[in-house]
N, C-alpha and C positions, 0 to 999 in steps of 0.2 A: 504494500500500500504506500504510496504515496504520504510524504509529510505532510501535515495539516498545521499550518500558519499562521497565523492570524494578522489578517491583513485588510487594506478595501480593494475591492475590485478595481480591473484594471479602467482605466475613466470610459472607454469604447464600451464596458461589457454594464454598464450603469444605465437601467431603466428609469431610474426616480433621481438619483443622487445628480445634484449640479440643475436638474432640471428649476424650469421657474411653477414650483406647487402653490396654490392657494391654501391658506393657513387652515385647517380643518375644524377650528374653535371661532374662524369668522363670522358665518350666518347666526351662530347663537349670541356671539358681539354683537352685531350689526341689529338683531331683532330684539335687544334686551334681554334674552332668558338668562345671558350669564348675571351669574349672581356676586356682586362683591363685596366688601365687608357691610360697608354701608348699604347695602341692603336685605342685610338677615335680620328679620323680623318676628323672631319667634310670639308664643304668646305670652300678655306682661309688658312685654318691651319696653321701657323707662327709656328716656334722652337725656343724656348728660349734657351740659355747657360748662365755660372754664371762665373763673376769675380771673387776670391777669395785670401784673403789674404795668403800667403807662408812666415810664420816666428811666433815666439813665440809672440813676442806682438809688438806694434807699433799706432803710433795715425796718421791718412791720414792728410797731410801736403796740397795736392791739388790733385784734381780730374777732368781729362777736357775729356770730354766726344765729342769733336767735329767730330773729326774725324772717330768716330764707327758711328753716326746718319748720315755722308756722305756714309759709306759703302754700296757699291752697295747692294740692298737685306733687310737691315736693316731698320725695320721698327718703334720701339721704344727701348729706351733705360732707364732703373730705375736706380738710385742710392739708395741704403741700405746703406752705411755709406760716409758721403761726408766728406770736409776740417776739419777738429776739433774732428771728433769722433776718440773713439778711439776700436782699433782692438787686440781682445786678445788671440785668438789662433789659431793654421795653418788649413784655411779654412775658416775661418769667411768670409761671405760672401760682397762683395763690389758692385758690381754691378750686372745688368741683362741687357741681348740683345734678342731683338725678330727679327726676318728673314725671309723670305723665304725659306729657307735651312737649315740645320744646321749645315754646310761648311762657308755660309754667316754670321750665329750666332759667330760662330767662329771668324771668323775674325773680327767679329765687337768689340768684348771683347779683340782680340789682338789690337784694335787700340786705347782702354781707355790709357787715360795715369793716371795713379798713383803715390806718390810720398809718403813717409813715412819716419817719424821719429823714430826710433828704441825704444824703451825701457826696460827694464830688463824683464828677463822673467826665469820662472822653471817649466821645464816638468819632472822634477824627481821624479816620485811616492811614491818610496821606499826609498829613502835616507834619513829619520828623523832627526838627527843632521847638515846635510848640511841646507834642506829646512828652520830648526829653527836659521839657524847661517843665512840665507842669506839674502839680502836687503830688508827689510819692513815686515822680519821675514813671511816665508810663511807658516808657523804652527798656529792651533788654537784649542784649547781644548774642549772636544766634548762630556767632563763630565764623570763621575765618580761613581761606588758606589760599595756598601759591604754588604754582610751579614756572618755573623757567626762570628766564629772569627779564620780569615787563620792561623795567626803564631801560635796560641798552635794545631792546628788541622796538620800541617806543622811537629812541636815536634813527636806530637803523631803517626804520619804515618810511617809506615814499608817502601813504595816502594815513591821514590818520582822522577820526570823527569822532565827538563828542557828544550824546545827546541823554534826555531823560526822556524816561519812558514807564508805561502803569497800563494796571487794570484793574478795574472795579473789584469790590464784596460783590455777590449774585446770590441771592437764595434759592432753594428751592423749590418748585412750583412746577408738581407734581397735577397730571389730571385730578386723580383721586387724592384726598388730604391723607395723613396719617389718622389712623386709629381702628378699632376694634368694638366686636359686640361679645361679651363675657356674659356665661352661664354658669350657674355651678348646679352641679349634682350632686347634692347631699352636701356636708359641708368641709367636705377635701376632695372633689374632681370639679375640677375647672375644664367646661368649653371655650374656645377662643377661636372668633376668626377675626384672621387679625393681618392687615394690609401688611404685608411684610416679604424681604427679601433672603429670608430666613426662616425658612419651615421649620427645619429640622431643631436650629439653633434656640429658637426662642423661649420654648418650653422650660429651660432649667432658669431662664432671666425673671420668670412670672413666677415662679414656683420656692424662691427662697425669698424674697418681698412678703411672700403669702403666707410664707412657712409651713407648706406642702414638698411630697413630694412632686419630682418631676415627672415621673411616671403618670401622674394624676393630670396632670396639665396636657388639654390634647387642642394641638394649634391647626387651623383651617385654614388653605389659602387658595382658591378655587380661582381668582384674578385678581387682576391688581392693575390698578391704574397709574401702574409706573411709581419707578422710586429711584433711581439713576444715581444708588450710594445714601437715599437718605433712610432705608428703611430695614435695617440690620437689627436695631433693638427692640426690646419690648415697650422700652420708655417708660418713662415716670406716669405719663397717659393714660399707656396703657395696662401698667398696674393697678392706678387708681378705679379703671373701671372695674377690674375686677373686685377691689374693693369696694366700689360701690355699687355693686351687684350681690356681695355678701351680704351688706346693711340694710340694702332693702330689701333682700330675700326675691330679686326679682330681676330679669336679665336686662342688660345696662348697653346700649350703644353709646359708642363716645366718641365723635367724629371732628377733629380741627377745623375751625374755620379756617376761609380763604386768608385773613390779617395774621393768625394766631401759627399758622401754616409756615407764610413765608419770615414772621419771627421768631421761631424758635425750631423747627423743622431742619436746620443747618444751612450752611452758608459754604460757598466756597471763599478760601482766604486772596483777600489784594496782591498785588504784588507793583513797589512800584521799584525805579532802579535810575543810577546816574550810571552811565556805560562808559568805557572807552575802547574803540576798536579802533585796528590798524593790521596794513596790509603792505605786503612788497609791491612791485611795480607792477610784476603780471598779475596783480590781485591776491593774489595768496593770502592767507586771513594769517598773521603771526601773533596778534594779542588781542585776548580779552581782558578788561581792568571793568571792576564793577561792583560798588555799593548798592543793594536790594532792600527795602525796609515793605512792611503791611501788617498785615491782622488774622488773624483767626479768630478774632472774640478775645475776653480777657485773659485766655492762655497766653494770646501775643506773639504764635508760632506767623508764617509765611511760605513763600514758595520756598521751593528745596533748596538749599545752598550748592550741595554737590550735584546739581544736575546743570548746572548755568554753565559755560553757555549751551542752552538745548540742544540736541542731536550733534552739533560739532564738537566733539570731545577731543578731536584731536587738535584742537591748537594748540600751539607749541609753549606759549609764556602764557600766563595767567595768574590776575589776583581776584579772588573772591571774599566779598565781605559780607552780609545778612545781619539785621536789626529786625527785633520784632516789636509790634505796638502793641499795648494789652488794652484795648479797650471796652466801654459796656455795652456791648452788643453781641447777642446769639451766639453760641456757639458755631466751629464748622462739623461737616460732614463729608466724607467721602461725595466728590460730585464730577461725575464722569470723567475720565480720566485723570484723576488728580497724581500731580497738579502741572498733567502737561500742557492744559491750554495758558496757562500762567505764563510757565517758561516758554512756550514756541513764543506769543505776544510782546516778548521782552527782545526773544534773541533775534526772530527771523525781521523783525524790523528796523533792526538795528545794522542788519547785513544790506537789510536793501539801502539805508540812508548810506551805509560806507559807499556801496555802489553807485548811487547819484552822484556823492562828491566825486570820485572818481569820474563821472562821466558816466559810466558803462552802462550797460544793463544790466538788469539787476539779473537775469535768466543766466548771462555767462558768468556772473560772478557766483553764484550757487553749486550753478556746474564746478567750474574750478576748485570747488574748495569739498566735496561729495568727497574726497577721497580723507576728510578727519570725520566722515558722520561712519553710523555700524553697517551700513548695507550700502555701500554707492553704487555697486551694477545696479541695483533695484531702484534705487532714484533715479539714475539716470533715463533709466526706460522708460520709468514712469514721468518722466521731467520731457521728456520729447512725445508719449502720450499725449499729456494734458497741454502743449504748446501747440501740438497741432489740433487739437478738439478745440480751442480757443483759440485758435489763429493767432499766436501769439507774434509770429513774425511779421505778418502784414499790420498789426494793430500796435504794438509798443513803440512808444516814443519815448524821449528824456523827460525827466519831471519838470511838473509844469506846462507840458507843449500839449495839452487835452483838448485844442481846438475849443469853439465854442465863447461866445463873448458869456453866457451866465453860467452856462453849463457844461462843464468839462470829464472831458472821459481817460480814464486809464488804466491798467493793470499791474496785479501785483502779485507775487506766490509765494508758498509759505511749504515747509515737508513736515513732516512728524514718524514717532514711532509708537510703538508699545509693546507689552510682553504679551500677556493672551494666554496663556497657559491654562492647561485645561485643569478644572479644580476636582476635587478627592471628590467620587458618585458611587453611590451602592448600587443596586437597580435588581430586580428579581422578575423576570422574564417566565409569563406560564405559558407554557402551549398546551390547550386542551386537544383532548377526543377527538372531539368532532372539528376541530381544526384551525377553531379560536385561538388567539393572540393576545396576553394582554402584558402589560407591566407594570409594576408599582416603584414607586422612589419618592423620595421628600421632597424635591426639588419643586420650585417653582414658576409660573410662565409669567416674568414681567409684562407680557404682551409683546416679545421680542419674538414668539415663536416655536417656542422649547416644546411645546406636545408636537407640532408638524414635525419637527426633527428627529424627536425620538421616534415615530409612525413614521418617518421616510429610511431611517438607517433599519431597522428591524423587516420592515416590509421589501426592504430592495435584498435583506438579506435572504429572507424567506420565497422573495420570489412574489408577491403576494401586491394587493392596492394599500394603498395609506388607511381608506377606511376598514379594512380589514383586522386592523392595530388599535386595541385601545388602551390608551394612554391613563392611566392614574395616579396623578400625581397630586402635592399639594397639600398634605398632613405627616403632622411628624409620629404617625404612628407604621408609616412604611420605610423600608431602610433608609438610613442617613446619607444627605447629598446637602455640598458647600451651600451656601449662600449664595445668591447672583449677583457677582458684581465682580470686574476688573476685567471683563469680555470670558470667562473660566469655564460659563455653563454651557455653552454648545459644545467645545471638546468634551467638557467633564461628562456629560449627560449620551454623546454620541458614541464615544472608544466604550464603558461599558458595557452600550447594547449590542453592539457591533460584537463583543464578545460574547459576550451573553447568545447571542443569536448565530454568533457559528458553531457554539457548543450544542446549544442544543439542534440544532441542523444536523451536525457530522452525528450526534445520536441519532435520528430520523435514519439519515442515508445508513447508517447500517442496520437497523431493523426494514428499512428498505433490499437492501442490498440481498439479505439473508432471505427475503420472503420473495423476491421475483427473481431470484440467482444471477444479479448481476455484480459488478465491481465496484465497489464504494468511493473509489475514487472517482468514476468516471461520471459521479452524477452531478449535477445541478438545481437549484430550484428556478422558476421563473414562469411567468402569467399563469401561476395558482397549481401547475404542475412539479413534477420530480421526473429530470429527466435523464437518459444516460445516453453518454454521446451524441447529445441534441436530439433524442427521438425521447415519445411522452412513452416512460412505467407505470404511472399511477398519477391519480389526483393530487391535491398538498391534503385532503380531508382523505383520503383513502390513506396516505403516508401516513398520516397523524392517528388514524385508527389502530395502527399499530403498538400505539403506546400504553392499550390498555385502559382499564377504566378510570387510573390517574392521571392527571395532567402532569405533563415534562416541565420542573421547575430546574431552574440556572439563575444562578449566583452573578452577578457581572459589576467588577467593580476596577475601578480605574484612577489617576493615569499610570498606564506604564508602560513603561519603553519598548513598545513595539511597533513604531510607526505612526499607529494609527493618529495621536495628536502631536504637534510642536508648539513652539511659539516662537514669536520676535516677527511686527510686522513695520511695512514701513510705508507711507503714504506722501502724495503730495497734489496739494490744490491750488489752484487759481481763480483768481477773480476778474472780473469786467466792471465798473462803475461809476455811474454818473455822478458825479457832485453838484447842486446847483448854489454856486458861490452868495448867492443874495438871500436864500433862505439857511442855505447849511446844510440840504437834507441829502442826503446818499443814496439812491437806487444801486441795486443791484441789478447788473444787465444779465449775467451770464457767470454761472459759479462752475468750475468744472473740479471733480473729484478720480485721481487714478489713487485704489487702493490694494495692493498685494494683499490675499486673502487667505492661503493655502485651499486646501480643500471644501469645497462648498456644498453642502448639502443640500440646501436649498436656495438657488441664486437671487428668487423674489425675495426671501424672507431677509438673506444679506445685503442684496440693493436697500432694501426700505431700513436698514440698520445705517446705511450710510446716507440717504435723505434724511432720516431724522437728525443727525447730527448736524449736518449742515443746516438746517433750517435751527435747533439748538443754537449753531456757532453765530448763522446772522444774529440771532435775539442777543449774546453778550459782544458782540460787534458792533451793532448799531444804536441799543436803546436798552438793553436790560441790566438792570443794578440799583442796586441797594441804597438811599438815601436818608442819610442822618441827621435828626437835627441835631447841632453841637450844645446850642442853648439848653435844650429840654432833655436833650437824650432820645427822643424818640424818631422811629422808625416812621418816618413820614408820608412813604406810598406804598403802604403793604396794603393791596388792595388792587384788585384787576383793571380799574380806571387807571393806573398812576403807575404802577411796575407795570412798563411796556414789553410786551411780547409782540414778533411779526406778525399778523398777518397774513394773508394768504396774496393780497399785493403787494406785501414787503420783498418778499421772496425771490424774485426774477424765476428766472431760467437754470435749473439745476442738471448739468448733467454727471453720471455717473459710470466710470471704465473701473470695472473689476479686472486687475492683472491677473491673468490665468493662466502665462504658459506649465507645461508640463512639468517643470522644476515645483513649482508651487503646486499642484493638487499631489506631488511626492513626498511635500512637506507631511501630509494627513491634515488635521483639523485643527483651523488655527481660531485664537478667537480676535471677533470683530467688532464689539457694540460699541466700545471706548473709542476708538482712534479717531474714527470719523469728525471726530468734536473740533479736535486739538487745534491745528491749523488755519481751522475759517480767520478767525480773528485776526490774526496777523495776515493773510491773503487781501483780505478787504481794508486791513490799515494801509498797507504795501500799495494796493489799488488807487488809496484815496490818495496817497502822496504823492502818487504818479500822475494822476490827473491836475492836482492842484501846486504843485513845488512845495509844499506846506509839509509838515508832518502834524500828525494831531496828538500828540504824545500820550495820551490815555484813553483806552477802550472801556465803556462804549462808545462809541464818533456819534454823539447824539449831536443834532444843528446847535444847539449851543457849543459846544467844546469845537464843530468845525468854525464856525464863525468867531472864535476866541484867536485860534490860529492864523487864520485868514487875516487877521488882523493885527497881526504881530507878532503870533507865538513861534514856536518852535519851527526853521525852517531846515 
């Protein structure tokens, strides 16, 4: 017999795999029947709402809670920070009400009474010498280092540029808010279904809060309206409901608002930076020198230190410095790719202003210098991809020359990478009797697609259609699988099945083999048959009958080093863009995206993973971010009027080249949701600076900060 390998088929021999499938969880999207947290409504059901602090910081002086627990309707009431704690930025949560209503929740949160003592506070992200001059000094240093040696390498250079450069705090602002509907059964088993990006994981976070066991705690996640890094814990939220589901002996939904949402739901951290770069005469990049200061909230962390400058790691001299700000405002959270789109926005714009001063273009100054990032063949290709999908030759000009007396046009490109790695999957694979298919794992479908992939790798194993496969995922009472987040779950979820499903197969084909006296090697499975040597033996239900009147169960768990996943990807985009100089406002003409993918299971479901980023990357490009009052402390447009998101005419013309030669689908499965993000931002600063000779030194390019520039700032 022949070796049995575990491998993916070869790309030619692939019915489903690569193909563009419709996600098989969309008609019941599209028609409502899916179900998500915020809509499990058992019977009872109570609404919680949330007291929340409104100021930069303060310590609760008294808290009397009498009068909300008399409110008609109200059935329990939690305190989260009572007399003496103290409260440090706008939204910090103070209380909870549960109700019959959630008109009665309401009111019972209007009848808390509160009392608070003020304290200093700094929500200035960007301000560095104020935050270091001001009380209790809110700066702290975030360390330091060097290689080469900058100042004779400084001497030595032909082309040298100096510029400052940022990007905004962004919160989170998820379709679906955070939170959960909590049940108990009896009074130590906890039901939870609970918006989260962590089935498996979250059961032991609810269960020592409650002082239960974990076993007791069984967490539901059937869809989710997206969490792109903010929805790994249980939260303090979502403790409380289950506390306030104990209290009032009655099940508790407890859902964030949209305000309460994007304050304390997590934040991506600022990042701002005074740079110096410098190049020889053919351009060659020989130093980067750069002071980085921002925010993560009052931790006071920022972008990475060690990753500056992004993807070029191989310049030669280098000084790196980092300060961090601690001020009152929201914690951060993991928020898609963190925190690559930080650094690409700092570095790859920085490259293109060295290249204006120079003269050059910015396209041949990237090229040249591809040989310090970790993949330059791969750039490269993808750098002459995306120049001809964008006619980048016919259309670039030198900055400034956009044509146009109000409205000026020009281009700008930005590359990125990420790891992808596919994350630790348990998965337990049944094949019944009569010929059923199904599997279980904890794992979850952020709406990125995860049940189609696990139904497209099992069904293409088996031979069999996608509906043929059903998918059960989404409670932590089936085996344990990561968390989704860091692109992990399409390898993590697909190399187990994939195992899973040649094991039990190569079982089939020898109860096959043994009962029609053919060669086990020589069989296949494919459109619902088992065949040998390309001619049909039996049905896949005549195969499967063989098994007996139990179902064939396989264990399938991953990653490991056999091909089927890798990581390390690397991407680069381009932009098109109008400026119109007398308003400031930005169109987007034409965005083009080339992304190395490895192995693609399902091409619609990975195209629509890199649209969404991109339309992500416009919103903190052009208009999304976080604003502070400094006076008050508060968060002053958390709220869907006021934190701008695009639109669907913000958007222009998106196109998308998945790199796919054969080298890449050799890789196996690589993961994809993260990168796409990374680079917009810097592509469309790059763009904007091309059209207008200006830089706009901080993202988002909202008409204000273009019209600042335009007017004097940074050229």
């Amino acid at each position: 017999m022949a070796e049995r390998k575990v491998a993916w088929k070869a790309r030619k021999d692939n019915s489903l795999i690569g193909s563009d499938i419709t996600r098989i969880d969309g008609v019941e999207k599209a028609s409502g029947h899916a179900k998500y947290a915020a809509d499990i409504n058992t019977a009872g059901t109570l609404f919680a709402r949330l007291l929340t602090f409104k100021g930069g910081a303060a310590v609760v002086k008294s808290i009397d809670t009498a009068d909300a627990e008399k409110t008609p309707g109200v059935r329990a009431v939690h305190v989260f920070n009572g007399a003496g704690k103290e409260v440090r930025w706008d939204g910090t949560i103070v209380a909870a009400v549960a109700a019959d209503t959630p008109e009665q929740a309401e009111d019972g949160v209007r009848a808390i009474k509160v009392t608070y003592e003020a304290k200093p506070h700094w929500v200035d992200e960007e301000d560095l010498p104020g935050a270091t001059a001001a009380a209790g000094k809110r700066t702290k240093p975030l360390g330091d280092n060097k290689k080469g040696d900058v100042a004779a390498a400084l001497k030595a250079a032909k082309h040298v540029h100096k510029g400052y450069y940022g990007i905004a705090t962004i919160s989170h602002m998820c379709l679906e808010t955070h939170g959960s509907h909590c049940e108990w059964d009896g009074d130590d088993k906890l039901n939870v279904h609970l918006s989260t990006q962590n089935v498996s994981g979250t059961g032991g976070q609810f269960a020592g809060p409650l002082g239960i066991d974990a076993s007791n705690v069984s967490i539901t996640c059937n869809y989710i309206g997206g969490g792109f890094g903010s929805k790994f814990a249980a939260d303090e939220w979502g403790v409380a409901c289950a506390q306030l589901s104990k209290k009032a002996g009655k099940p508790v939904r407890l859902m964030l608002d949209r305000a309460t949402e994007l304050k304390i739901g997590g934040t991506r951290p600022s990042g701002f930076a005074e740079v110096t770069i410098a190049a020889d005469a053919e351009g060659n990049i020989t130093v980067w020198d750069s002071h980085h200061w921002g925010t993560s909230g009052i931790a006071g962390s920022t972008i990475s230190l060690g990753q500056l400058p992004y993807c070029f790691d191989g310049i030669p001299n280098r000084n790196r410095k980092a300060t961090g700000i601690m001020t009152n405002t929201g914690p951060n959270r993991a928020w898609r790719a963190p925190p690559h789109p930080q650094l690409c926005a700092v570095t790859d714009t920085v490259i293109d202003d060295l290249a204006a001063k120079m003269g050059a273009n910015s396209y041949d100054i990237f090229m040249k210098n591809l040989d310090k990032t970790p993949k330059p063949d791969v750039y490269a290709e993808e750098m002459k991809i995306g120049a001809k999908l964008i006619d980048w030759k016919a259309k670039w000009h030198t900055h400034g020359k956009g044509g146009g007396k109000s409205v000026k046009r020009g281009l700008g490109m930005a590359l990125h990478r990420w790891g992808g790695r596919a994350g630790a999957t348990t998965c337990t694979v049944k094949v019944h009797p009569d010929g059923a298919v199904e599997t279980f794992l904890g794992s979850q479908d952020l709406g990125t697609g995860t049940r189609t992939v696990i139904a497209i790798t099992l069904a293409e194993t088996f031979g069999l259609g996608i509906n043929d496969v059903k998918v059960n995922l989404g409670n932590n009472s089936y085996p344990k699988a990561n968390p989704s987040g860091g692109s992990i779950t399409v390898g993590g979820v697909s190399g187990p099945h994939r195992r899973a499903g040649l094991e039990a197969l190569w079982k089939i084909y020898d109860l096959v083999a043994a009962k029609y006296k053919v060669k086990a090697d020589s069989l296949s499975a494919k459109g619902g048959k088992i065949l040998s040597a390309g001619k049909s033996v039996c049905t896949w239900k005549q195969a499967c009958g063989l098994l007996g009147p139990m179902p064939l169960e396989v264990q399938g768990q991953g990653p490991k080093n056999d091909g089927l996943t890798s990581q390390g990807v690397a991407g680069v985009q381009m932009a098109d863009v109008s400026v119109d100089i007398e308003t400031g406002i930005v169109r987007i003409n034409e965005l083009v995206a080339v992304q190395d993918c490895g192995l693609i299971i399902d091409e619609l479901t990975a195209r629509s993973q890199v649209y969404g980023g991109l339309i992500m990357g416009i919103a903190y490009a052009l208009s999304e971010e976080r604003v502070m009052d400094n006076r008050t402390g508060r968060f002053i447009n958390a709220d869907l009027e006021n934190y701008k998101l695009p639109r669907i005419g913000d958007i222009g013309k998106l196109m998308v080249h998945m790199y796919q030669p054969d080298s890449e689908y050799e890789r196996g499965v690589v993961g994809l949701g993260e990168p796409p993000v990374i680079s917009t931002g810097a592509a469309i600063s790059n763009a904007v600076a091309n059209a207008t000779g200006v830089r706009v030194p901080v993202q988002p390019l909202t008409p204000q900060r273009v019209l600042e520039a335009l007017k004097g700032g940074q050229a």
